[in-house]
N, C-alpha and C positions, 0 to 999 in steps of 0.2 A: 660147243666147246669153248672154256673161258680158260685159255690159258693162267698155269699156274702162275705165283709172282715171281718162283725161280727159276719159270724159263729164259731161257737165252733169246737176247733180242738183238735184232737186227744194228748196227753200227752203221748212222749214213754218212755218206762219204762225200766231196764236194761234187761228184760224180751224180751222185744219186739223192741228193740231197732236195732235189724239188721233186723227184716221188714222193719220199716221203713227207714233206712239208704239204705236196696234196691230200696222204692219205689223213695227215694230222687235221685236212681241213674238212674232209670227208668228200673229196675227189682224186680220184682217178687217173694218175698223169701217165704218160705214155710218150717217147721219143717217135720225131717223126721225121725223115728226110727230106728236106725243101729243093731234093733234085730229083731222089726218083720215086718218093712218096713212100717208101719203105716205114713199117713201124718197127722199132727195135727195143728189144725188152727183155731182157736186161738192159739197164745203163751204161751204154759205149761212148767211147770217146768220136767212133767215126761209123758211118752208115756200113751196117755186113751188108745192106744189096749192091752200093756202088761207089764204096770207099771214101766216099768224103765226107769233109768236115763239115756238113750241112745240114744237123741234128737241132731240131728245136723239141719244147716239149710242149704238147699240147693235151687237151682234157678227152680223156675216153668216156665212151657212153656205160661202161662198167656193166653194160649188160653182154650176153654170149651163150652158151651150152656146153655140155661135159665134153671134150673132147676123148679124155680116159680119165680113169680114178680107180684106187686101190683103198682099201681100208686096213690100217695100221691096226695090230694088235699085241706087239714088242715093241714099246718102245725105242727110240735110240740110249734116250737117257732117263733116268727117273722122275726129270722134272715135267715130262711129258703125259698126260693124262691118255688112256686108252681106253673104247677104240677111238678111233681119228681116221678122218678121209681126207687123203690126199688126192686133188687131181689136177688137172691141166684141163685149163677152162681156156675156149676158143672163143675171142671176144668179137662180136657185130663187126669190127673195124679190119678183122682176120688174124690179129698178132693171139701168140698163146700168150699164157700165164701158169705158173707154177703156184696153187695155193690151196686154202685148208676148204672144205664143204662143209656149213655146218648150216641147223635149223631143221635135218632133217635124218632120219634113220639110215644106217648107211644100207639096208636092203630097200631102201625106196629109191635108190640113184640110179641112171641107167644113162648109159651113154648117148648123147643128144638134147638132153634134159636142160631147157630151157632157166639161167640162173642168172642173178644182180648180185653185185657186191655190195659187201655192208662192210664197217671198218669196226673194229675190235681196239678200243682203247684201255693200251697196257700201262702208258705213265703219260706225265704231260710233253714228251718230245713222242714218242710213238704209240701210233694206229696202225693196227696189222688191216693190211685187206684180203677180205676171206670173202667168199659165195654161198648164197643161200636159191633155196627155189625160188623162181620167179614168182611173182603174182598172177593167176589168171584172169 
């Protein structure tokens, strides 16, 4: 799936701004808590396992398995191509992610399915990061 040019893209925010300057670099960043090692993902201001302000960001290994996945066949909006797999991919490090599955038929996907991220470059400020099968 190569997103169209008038999809909607994501806006980084000072918050979240060295995600994406990872994914623009073709890595992987991830918040991680320098008290009780919590990874948090989305980008928070303070750790959801134990409240403080002890969030750094470090580099995830972008590998994991399907946690779940649905495949889209109604769009939300027109600029969206169908079908599309969305799933929440469970990464080596154990934090989820919310993102697209592509590289592969959406009836070859199954739950536990071994996958790496690739990054999808939409313009020169963003790269989406999306999952593809792993290599055996």
């Amino acid at each position: 799936m190569t997103p169209s040019k008038n999809r909607p893209l994501p806006t980084p925010t000072s918050l979240s701004a060295p995600h994406w300057e990872g994914c623009r670099q073709g890595v992987l960043r991830v918040q991680r808590c320098r008290v009780c090692a919590t990874y948090v993902f989305i980008p928070q201001p303070i750790c959801t396992g134990c409240q403080r302000d002890a969030l750094e960001w470090v580099e995830s290994s972008g590998r994991g398995r399907v946690y779940s996945f649905t495949t889209v066949h109604r769009p939300p909006r027109p600029e969206f191509d169908v079908p599309y797999v969305v799933a929440i991919i469970e990464l080596d490090e154990g934090w989820h992610m919310l993102t697209n599955l592509i590289g592969c038929a959406p009836d070859q996907i199954a739950v536990d399915m071994p996958v790496v991220v690739t990054f999808e470059r939409i313009s020169d400020d963003i790269s989406l990061p999306m999952f593809r099968p792993a290599p055996e």
